[in-house]
C-alpha positions as CSV (number, residue, x, y, z in Angstrom):
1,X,15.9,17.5,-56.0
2,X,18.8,15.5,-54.6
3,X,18.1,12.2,-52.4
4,X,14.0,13.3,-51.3
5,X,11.9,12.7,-54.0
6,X,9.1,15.3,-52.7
7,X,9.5,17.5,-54.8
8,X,9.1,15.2,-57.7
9,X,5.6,13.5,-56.4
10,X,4.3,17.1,-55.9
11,X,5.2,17.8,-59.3
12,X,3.9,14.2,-60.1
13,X,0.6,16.0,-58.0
14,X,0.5,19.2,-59.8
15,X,1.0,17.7,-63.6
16,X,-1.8,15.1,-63.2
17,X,-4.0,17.9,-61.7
18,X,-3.4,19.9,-65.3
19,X,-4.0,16.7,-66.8
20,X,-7.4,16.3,-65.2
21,X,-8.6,19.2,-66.3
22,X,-7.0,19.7,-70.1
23,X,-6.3,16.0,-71.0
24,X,-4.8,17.1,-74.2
25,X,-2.0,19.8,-73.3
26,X,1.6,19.8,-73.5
27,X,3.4,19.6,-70.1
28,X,7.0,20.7,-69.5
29,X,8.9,19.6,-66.9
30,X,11.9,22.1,-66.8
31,X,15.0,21.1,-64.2
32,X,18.8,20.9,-64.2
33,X,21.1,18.4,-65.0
34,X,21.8,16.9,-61.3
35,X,17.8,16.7,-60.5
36,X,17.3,14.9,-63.6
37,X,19.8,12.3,-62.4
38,X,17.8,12.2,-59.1
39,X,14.7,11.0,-61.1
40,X,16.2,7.6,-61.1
41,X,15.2,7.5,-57.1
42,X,11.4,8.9,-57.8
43,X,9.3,5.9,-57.4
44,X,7.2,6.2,-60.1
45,X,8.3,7.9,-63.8
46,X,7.4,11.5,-64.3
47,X,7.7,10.7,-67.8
48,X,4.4,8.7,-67.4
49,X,2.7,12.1,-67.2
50,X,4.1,14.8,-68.6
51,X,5.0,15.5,-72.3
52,X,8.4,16.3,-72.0
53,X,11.4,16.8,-69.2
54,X,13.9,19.5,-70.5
55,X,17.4,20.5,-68.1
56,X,18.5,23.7,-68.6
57,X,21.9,22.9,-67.6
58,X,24.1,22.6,-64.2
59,X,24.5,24.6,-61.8
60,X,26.1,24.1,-58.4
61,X,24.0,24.6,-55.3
62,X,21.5,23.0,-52.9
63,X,18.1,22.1,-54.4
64,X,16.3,25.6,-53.4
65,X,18.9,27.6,-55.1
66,X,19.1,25.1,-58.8
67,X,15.5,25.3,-58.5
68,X,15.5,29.2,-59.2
69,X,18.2,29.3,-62.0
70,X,16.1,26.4,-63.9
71,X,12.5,29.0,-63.1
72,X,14.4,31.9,-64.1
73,X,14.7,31.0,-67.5
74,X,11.7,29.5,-68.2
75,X,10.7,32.2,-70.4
76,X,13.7,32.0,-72.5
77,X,13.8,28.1,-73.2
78,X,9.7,27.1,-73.9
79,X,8.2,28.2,-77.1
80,X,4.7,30.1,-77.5
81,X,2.6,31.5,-74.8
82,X,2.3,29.0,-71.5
83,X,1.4,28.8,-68.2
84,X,4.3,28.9,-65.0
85,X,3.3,26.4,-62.3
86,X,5.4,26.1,-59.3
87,X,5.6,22.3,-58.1
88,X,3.6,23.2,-54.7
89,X,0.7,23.9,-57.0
90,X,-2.4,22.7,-57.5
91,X,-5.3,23.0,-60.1
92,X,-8.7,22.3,-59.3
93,X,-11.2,24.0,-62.0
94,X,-10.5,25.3,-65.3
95,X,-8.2,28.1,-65.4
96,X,-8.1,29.5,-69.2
97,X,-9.3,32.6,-68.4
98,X,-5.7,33.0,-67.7
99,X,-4.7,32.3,-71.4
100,X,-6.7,36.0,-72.5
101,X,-4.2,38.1,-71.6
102,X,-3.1,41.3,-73.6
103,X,0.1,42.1,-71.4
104,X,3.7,40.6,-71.8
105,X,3.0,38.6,-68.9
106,X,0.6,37.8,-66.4
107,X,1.0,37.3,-62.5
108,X,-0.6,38.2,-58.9
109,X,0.0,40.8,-56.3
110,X,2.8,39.3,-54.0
111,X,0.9,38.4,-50.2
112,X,2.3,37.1,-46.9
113,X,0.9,36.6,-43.4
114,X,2.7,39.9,-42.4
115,X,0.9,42.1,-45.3
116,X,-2.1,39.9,-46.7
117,X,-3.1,42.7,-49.0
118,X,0.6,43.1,-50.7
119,X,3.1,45.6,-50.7
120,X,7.3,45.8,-51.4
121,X,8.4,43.5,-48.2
122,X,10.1,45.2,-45.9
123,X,13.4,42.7,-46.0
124,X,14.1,43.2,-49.5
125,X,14.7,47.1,-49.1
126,X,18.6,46.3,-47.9
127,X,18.9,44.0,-50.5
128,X,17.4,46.4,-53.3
129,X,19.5,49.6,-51.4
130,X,23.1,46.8,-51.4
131,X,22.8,46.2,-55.7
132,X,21.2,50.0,-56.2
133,X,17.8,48.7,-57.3
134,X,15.3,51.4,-57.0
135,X,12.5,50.4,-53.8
136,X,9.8,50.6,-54.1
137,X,8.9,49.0,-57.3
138,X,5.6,50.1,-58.1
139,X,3.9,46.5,-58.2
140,X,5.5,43.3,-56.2
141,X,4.1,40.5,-58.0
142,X,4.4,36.6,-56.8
143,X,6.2,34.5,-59.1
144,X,4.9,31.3,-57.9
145,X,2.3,30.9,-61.1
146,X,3.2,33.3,-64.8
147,X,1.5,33.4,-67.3
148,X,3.9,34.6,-70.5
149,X,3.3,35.8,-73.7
150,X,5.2,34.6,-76.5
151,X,6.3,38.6,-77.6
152,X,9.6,40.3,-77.4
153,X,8.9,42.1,-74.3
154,X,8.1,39.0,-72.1
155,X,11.5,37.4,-73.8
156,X,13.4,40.6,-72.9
157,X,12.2,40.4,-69.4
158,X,12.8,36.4,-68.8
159,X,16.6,37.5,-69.9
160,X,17.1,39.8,-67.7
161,X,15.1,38.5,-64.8
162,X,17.8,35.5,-65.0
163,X,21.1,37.7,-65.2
164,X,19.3,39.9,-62.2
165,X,19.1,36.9,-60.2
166,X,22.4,35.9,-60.8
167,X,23.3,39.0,-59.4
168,X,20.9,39.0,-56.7
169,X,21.9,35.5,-54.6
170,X,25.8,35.8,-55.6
171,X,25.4,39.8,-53.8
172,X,23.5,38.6,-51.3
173,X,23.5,35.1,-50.7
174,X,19.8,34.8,-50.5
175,X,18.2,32.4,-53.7
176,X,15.0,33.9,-53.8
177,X,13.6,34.8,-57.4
178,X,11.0,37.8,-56.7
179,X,13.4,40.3,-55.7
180,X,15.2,40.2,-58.8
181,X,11.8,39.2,-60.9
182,X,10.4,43.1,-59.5
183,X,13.3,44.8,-60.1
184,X,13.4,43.7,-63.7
185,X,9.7,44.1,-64.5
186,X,10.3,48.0,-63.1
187,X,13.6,48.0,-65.1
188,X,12.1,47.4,-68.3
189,X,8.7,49.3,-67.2
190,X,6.1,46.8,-68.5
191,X,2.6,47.1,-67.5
192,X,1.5,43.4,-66.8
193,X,-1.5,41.8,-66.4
194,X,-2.6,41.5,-62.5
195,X,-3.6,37.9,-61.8
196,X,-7.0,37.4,-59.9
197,X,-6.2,35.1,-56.9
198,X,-8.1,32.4,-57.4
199,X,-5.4,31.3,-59.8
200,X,-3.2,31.5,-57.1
201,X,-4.7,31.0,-54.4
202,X,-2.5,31.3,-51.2
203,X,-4.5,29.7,-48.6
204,X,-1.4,29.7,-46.2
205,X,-1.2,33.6,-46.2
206,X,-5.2,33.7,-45.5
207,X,-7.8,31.6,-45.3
208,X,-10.1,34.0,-47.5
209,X,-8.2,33.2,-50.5
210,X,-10.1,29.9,-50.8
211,X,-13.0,31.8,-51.6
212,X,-13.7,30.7,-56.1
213,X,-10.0,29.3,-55.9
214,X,-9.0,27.3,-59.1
215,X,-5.9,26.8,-58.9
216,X,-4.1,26.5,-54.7
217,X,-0.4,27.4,-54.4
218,X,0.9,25.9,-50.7
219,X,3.6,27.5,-50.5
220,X,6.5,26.0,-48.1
221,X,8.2,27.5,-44.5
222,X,6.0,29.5,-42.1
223,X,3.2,30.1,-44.7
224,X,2.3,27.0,-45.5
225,X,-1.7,26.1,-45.0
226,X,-1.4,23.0,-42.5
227,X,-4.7,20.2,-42.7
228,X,-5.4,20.9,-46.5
229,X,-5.5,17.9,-48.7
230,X,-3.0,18.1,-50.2
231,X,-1.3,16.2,-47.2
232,X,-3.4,12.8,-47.4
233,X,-3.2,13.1,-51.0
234,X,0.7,13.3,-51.2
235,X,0.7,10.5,-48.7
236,X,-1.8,8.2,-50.9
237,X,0.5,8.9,-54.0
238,X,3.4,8.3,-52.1
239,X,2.1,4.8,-50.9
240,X,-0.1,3.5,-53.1
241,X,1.1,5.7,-56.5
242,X,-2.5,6.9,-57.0
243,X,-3.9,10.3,-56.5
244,X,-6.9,10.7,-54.5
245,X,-9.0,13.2,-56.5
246,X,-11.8,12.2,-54.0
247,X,-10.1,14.8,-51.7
248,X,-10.0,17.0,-54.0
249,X,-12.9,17.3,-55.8
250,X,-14.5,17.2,-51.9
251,X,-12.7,20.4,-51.4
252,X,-13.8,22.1,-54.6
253,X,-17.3,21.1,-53.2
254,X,-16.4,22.5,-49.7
255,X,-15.4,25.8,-50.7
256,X,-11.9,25.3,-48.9
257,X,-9.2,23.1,-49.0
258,X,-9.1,21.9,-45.3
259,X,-10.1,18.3,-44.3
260,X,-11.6,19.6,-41.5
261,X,-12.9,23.0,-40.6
262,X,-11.9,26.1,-42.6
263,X,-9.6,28.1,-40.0
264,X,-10.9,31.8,-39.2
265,X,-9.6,34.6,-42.0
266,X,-7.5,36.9,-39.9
């Protein structure tokens, strides 16, 4: 973050949500040096809900692009097995059918408005054809929510996921993470474990991923789910410094997480 706070009160959002539902768990806050200074300007401390706040260092760059070099290591500097949650997350059952997982890692089948059902994007391929990256990988996963295995394999991949995306946004000026998170998985040729959607459950793409969803990932741009409540409830937090869980406990009830009436599936 730099002068906006958002980010931090939907981290604020996203922590307490964990909270809720696991009152005892260790929460990591992982950033770099310059957003931690930027905490200062939060209105409320994020210290008051996490369990710890960890930089990985500096890094130059706007907030989108420090964002991925602190997510691409996140493997490499927390300990033990643990759960990936972007900040535009949030959980709203009980997710630890996510912790039984055999494979080095854990994630869901990459989806957007353009191919709902997944698929290697087509605006990646000049990317992947501009570094020599084999396309397609054989998977494209969404990195938005991991879950990692504390084993050699998931350590090898976080390494190499975060000198591959180095690579990636300095080649071709673009800060996204997944390009470079693919290429590495189908580097290394590890076999992960395909999340079921409802623990990431991208409402913005389609409206039918609501359907048993536990844990809602908003996403941001063009694919973001407009109406869902996780607008009124930033709002509350930012005025009042509560959360709402009202709003979202009403959605768990509805089935959906619009305040008013679901939208169509397309």
């Amino acid at each position: 973050m730099d002068d906006d706070p958002v980010f931090a009160d939907l981290l604020a959002i996203s922590a307490s949500c964990v909270r809720r539902i696991y009152p005892t768990c260790t929460i990591t806050i992982l950033t770099d040096d310059d957003s931690r200074k930027n905490f200062a300007r939060a209105p409320r401390r994020l210290s008051d809900i996490v369990s710890k706040i960890r930089s990985v260092g500096k890094f130059k760059g706007s907030p989108r692009l420090r964002s991925r070099f602190v997510k691409t290591q996140a493997r490499n500097v927390i300990e033990g097995d643990f759960l990936y949650l972007d900040a535009d997350t949030a959980p709203v059952c009980e997710f630890g059918a996510l912790f039984e997982c055999g494979a080095a890692f854990s994630a869901a089948i990459d989806r957007n408005r353009v191919d709902p059902y997944g698929g290697f994007p087509a605006w990646v391929v000049p990317d992947f054809e501009c570094l020599g990256w084999r396309s397609p990988t054989e998977l494209y996963l969404n990195t938005g929510i991991l879950f990692w295995k504390d084993c050699k394999s998931a350590y090898a991949l976080g390494r190499l996921w975060h000198e591959n995306w180095l690579r990636y946004h300095t080649t071709v000026d673009n800060p996204a993470d997944q390009p470079a998170f693919n290429h590495s998985v189908d580097a290394l040729g590890i076999e992960p474990k395909i999340m079921d959607d409802v623990f990431n459950a991208r409402v913005g793409v389609s409206p039918e991923f609501a359907r048993g969803a536990r844990i809602y990932h908003f996403l941001s741009g063009n694919e973001r789910a407009e109406g869902t409540f996780i607008d009124p409830v930033l709002q509350r937090y930012r005025d009042t410094g509560s959360i709402d869980f009202s709003l979202i406990d009403a959605a768990v009830a509805r089935g959906h997480p619009w305040i008013g009436e679901a939208p169509p599936a397309s």
